[in-house]
C-alpha positions in Angstrom: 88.1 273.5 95.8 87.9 272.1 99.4 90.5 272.4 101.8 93.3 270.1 103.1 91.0 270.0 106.5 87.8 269.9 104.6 89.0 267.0 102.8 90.6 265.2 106.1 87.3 265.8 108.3 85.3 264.1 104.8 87.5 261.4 104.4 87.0 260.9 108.4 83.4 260.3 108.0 83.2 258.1 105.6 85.7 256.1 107.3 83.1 255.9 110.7 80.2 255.1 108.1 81.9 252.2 106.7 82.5 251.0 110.2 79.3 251.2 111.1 78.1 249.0 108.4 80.9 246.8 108.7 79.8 246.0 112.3 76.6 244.8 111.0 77.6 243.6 108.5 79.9 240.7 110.6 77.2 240.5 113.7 75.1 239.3 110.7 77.8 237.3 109.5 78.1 235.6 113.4 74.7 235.1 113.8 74.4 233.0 110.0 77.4 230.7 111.4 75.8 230.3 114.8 72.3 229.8 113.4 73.5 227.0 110.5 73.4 224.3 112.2 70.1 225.0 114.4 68.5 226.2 111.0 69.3 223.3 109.2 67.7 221.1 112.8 64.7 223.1 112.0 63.9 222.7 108.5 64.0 219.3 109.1 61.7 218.8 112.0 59.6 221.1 110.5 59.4 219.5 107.3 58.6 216.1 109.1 56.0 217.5 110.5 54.6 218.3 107.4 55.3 215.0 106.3 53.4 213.1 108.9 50.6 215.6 108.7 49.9 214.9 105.0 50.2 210.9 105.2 53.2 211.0 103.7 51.6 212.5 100.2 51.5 215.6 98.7 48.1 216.8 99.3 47.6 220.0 100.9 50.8 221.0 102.3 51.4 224.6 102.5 54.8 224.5 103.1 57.9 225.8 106.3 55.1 228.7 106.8 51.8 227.4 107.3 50.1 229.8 105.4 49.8 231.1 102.0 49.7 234.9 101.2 46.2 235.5 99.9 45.8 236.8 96.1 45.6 240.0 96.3 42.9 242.6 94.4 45.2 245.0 92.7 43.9 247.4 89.5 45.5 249.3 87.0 46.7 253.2 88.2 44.3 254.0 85.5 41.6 253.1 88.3 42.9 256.3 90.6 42.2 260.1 89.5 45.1 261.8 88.5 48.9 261.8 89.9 51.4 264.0 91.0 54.8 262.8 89.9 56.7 260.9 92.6 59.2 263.8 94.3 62.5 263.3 94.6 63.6 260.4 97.5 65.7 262.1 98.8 69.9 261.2 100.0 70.9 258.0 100.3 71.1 256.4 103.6 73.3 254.0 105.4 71.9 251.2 103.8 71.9 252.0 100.5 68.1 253.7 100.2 66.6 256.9 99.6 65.9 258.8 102.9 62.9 261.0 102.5 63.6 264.7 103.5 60.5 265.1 105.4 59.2 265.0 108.9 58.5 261.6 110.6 55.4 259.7 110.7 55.3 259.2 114.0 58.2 258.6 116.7 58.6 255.6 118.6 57.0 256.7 121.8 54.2 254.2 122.1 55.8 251.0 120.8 56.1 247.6 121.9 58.0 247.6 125.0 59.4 243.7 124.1 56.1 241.6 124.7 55.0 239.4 121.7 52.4 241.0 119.5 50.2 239.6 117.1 52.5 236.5 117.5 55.9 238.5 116.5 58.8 238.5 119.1 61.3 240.4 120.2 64.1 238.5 120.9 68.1 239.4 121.9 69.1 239.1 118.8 67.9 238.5 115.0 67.0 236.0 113.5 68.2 234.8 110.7 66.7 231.6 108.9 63.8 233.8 107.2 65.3 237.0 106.3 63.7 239.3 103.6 63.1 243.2 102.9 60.1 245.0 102.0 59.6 249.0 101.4 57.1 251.6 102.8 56.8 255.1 101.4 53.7 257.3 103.1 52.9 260.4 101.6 50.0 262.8 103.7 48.1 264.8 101.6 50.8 264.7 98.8 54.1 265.3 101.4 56.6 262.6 101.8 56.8 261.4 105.7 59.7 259.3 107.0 59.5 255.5 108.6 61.3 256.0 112.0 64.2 254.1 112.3 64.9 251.7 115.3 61.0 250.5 115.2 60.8 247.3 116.3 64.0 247.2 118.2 63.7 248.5 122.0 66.0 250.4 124.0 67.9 251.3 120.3 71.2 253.1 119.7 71.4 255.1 117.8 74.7 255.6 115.3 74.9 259.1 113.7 76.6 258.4 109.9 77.1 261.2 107.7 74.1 259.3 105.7 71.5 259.5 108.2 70.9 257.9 111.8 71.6 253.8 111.9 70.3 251.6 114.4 72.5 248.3 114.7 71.8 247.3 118.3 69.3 247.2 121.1 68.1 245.2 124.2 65.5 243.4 121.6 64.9 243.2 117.8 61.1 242.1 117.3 60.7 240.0 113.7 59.7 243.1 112.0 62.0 246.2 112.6 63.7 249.1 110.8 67.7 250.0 111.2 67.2 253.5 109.3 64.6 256.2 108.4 64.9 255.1 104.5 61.5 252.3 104.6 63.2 249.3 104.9 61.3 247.1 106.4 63.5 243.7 107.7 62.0 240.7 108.0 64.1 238.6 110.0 61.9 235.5 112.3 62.9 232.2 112.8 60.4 230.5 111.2 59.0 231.3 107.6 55.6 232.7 107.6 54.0 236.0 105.7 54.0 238.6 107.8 51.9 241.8 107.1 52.1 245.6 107.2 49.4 245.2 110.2 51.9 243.2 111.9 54.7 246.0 111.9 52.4 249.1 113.1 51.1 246.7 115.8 54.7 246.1 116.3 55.1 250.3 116.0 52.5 251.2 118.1 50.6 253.3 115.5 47.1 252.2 113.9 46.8 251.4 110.6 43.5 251.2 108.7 41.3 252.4 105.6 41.1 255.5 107.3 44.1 256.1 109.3 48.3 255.7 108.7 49.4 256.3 112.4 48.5 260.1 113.5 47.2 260.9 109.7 43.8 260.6 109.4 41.9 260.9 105.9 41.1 258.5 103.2 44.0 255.7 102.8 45.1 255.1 99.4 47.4 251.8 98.8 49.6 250.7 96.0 51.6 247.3 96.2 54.1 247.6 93.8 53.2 250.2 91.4 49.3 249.1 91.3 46.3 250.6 93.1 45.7 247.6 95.5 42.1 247.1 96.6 41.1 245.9 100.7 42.4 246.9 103.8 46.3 248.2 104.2 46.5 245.7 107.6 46.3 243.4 105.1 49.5 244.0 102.3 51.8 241.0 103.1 55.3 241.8 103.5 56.6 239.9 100.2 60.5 240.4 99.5 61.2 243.2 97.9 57.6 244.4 97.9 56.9 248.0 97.3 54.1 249.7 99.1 52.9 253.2 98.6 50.4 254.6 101.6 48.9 257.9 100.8 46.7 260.1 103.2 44.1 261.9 102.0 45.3 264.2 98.5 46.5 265.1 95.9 47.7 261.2 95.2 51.7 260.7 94.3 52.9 258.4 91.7 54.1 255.3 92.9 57.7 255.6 94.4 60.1 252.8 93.2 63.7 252.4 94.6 66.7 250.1 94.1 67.1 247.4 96.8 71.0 247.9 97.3 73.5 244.7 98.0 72.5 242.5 100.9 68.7 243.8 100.9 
């Protein structure tokens, strides 16, 4: 049975997690109040616009975005050789998520420094009016590797929770960035537009390709939620509440499905 102390110095930490997420949690709530009015400004411009682009019909519109996410070649699993059974992912994290107990990709070393890249910001604070999650699990030959928290968001402090490492502020957040090491992926721009995993490790620093996932090198094997997706990994459009699987070389893993927690 724990000790008076042990029990004090517990209830103590999970008092300064849920103030960590609690001072998120209103910044968030600031920004949505501040960016209502402006959002709503947008929309509309935006959508007249589209309006005077088509003649006035409905022909050919592709709506706030732009651009369409293409159809994607996925096959059955039954397409790959056999799989090892997904591991276990690990503790939950700050926000909810599984963090992988394994090493990191890669650090954060060589990322964007705040200039645009491959047309994604980094502005002084997120944005709001386009806000969606995705998840990334990587496995290297069959070992689970973490997705460093705080990409995407330069000059980041760093907040040490008793569930992990949380990012919440920074000089910068680019459109694509990551608050812990658990793979979420938050999509948060100003305009709405389908953004894709080539996007974020541009915005990372790290390459990304058939053959490559950041430092790992080997043959790259993709699933997009829970089938074996066919074409390049640049490609896998950050969908909400999509679930990609990137795997290095083998043996191959089972896909890895988690539970997008409140607010994700």
């Amino acid at each position: 049975m724990a000790s008076r102390k042990e029990q004090k110095e517990r209830l103590r930490q999970e008092r300064l997690a849920s103030e960590a997420r609690a001072d998120v949690a209103a910044r968030r709530r600031r920004l949505l109040t501040g960016a209502g009015i402006a959002a709503g400004l947008l929309i509309a411009a935006v959508v007249a616009v589209v309006i005077v682009a088509s003649g006035g019909g409905s022909g050919g519109a592709k709506g706030l975005s732009g651009s369409s996410s293409p159809t994607l070649k996925l096959r059955p699993l039954a397409t790959l050789s056999k799989l090892m059974p997904a591991p276990s992912p690990g503790s939950i994290g700050p926000e909810g998520i599984p963090i992988p107990n394994a090493a990191q990709l890669a650090g954060t070393g060589s990322m964007a420094n705040g200039n645009s890249v491959d047309g994604v910001q980094c502005l002084g604070q997120e944005q709001l009016l386009f806000h969606i999650h995705a998840h990334l699990t990587v496995f290297v030959n069959g070992a689970a590797r973490q997705v460093r928290a705080g990409v995407g968001i330069t000059n980041a402090q760093v907040q040490n929770t008793p569930q992990g490492p949380f990012v919440g502020n920074g000089s910068c957040f680019y459109f694509l960035h990551t608050h812990a090491a658990d793979g979420i992926i938050h999509i948060e721009s100003p305009v709405q537009r389908t953004y894709t995993l080539g996007d974020f490790f541009d915005v990372w620093g790290q390459p990304l390709g058939p053959k490559q996932v950041g430092p790992a090198r080997g043959p790259v094997t993709a699933l997009y939620n829970g089938k074996f997706y066919v074409g390049n990994p640049r490609d896998l459009p950050l969908n909400a509440h999509a679930q990609i699987q990137l795997e290095v070389g083998k043996p191959l893993v089972a896909p890895e499905s988690i539970t997008f927690s409140n607010g994700l």
